[in-house]
N, C-alpha and C positions, 0 to 999 in steps of 0.2 A: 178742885181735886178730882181725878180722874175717878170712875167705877171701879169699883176692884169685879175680878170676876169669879164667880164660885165653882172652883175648883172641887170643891167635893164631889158637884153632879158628875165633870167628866172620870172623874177618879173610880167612881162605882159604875160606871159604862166601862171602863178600861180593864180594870182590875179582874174581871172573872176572864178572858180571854189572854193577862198575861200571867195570871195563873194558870192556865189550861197548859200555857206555852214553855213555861215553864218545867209542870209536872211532864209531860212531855221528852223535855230537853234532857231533865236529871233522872229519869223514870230506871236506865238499866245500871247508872251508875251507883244510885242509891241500892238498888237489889247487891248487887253486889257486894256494895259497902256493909248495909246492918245483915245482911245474911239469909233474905227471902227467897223462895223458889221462883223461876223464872218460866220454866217447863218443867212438865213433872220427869220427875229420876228415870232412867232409862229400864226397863226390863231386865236384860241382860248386863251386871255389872262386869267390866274390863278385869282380867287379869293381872296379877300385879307380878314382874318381874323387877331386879334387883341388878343396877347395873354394875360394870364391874369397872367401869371407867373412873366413876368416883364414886366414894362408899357413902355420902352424902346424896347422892341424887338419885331419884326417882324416877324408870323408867317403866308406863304403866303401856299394854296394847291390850285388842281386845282379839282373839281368833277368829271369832265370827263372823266379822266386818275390815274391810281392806279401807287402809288411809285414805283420806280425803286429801289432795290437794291445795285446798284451803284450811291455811294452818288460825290460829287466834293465839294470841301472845301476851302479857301481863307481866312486868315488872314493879313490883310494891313492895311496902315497909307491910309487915303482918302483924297483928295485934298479939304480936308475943316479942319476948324479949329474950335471946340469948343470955344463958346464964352465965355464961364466960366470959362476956364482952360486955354484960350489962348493957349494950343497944341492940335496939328493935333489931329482928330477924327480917331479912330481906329475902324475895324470891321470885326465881324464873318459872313462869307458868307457861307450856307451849302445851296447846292439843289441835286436834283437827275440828272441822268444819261437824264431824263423825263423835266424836268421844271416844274414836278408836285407840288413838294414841293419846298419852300424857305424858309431859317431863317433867319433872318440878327440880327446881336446881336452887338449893339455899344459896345467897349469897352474905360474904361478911358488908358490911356498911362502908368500909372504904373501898369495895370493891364495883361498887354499882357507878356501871360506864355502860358507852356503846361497844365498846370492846368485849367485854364478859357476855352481854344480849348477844352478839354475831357469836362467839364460842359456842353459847346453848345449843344456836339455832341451828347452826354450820353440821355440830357435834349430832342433832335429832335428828336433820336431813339426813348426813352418813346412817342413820342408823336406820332409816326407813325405807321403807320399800316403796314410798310416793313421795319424790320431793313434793316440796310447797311452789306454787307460783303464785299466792298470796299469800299476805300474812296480813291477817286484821288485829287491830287493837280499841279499846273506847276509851282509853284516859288519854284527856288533851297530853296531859304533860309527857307522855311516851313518844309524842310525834319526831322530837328532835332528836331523841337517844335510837329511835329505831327507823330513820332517815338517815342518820348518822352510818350505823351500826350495817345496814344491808343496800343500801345506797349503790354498792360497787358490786353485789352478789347477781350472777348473769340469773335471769330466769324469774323473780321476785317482784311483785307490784307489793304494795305498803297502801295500805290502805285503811284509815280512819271509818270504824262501822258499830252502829250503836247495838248492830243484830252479832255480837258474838257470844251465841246462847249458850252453849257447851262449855266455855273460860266461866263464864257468869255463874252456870250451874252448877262447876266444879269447884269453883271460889266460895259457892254456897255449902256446899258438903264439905268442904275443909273448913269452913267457919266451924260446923256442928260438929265433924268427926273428931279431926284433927287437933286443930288450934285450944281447946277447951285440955285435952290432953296434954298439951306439950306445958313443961315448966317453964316458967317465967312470966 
């Protein structure tokens, strides 16, 4: 009968360094998720104006500070629930590299496509005074809606980055502001 070998030893050499790799891996995605600060709040909070495109979305700048070029972009399901539709509220998050600009564009749940992402993005660019020639995201599952979605937009690199601190940050203050406030 052959040796068995014991696996335990290498288990406990392995284990701390694919933990390390791990916390690592899921470190901005989890801030994000439960609602931790990533960097601390900015000094000077952005302006908030009210657009008139649609009476649902949010368009936030700051006057102090001129757009960044490098946009960060988030589309997810929000831990709240439309009270009308009784499904999760869904939402376009576009800001810069800056915290200068912010969009936030609810979406209804049959609406969420590459189609609607390219509307936001299309609609925030017109409305700024720095297009984007990047636009960073950190959820795997964005890659193909926003490959899809800006694919054909002259000007745009698409680029998967765990450093989008400002989306992080702002996702952080709507966990606390926001979302706690809104019914459902």
């Amino acid at each position: 009968m052959p040796k068995a070998r014991n696996t335990n030893t290498m288990s406990r050499s392995i284990l701390p360094s694919l933990l390390a790799f791990l916390t690592a891996c899921c470190t901005l995605s989890q801030h994000a998720a439960v609602g931790f600060s990533i960097l601390p709040r900015p000094s000077s909070l952005p302006v908030s104006l009210r657009s008139s495109a649609a009476p649902d979305e949010t368009v936030v700048t700051s006057a102090d500070q001129a757009t960044s070029p490098e946009w960060e972009v988030d589309c997810y399901s929000r831990p709240v629930v439309d009270p009308s539709t009784g499904k999760k509220l869904w939402e376009v998050l576009v800001t810069d590299a800056d915290g200068s600009l912010r969009v936030c564009v609810p979406l209804a749940s049959n609406r969420v496509n590459s189609r609607e992402v390219r509307r936001v993005v299309e609609e925030a660019a017109e409305r700024s005074d720095v297009k984007p020639t990047v636009v960073r995201f950190f959820r795997g599952a964005m890659f193909n809606m926003l490959n899809i979605a800006l694919a054909e937009v002259d000007g745009i690199t698409i680029r998967p980055s765990r450093c989008c601190y400002q989306l992080a940050e702002w996702i952080d203050e709507r966990m606390v502001d926001v979302y706690p406030k809104m019914p459902g």
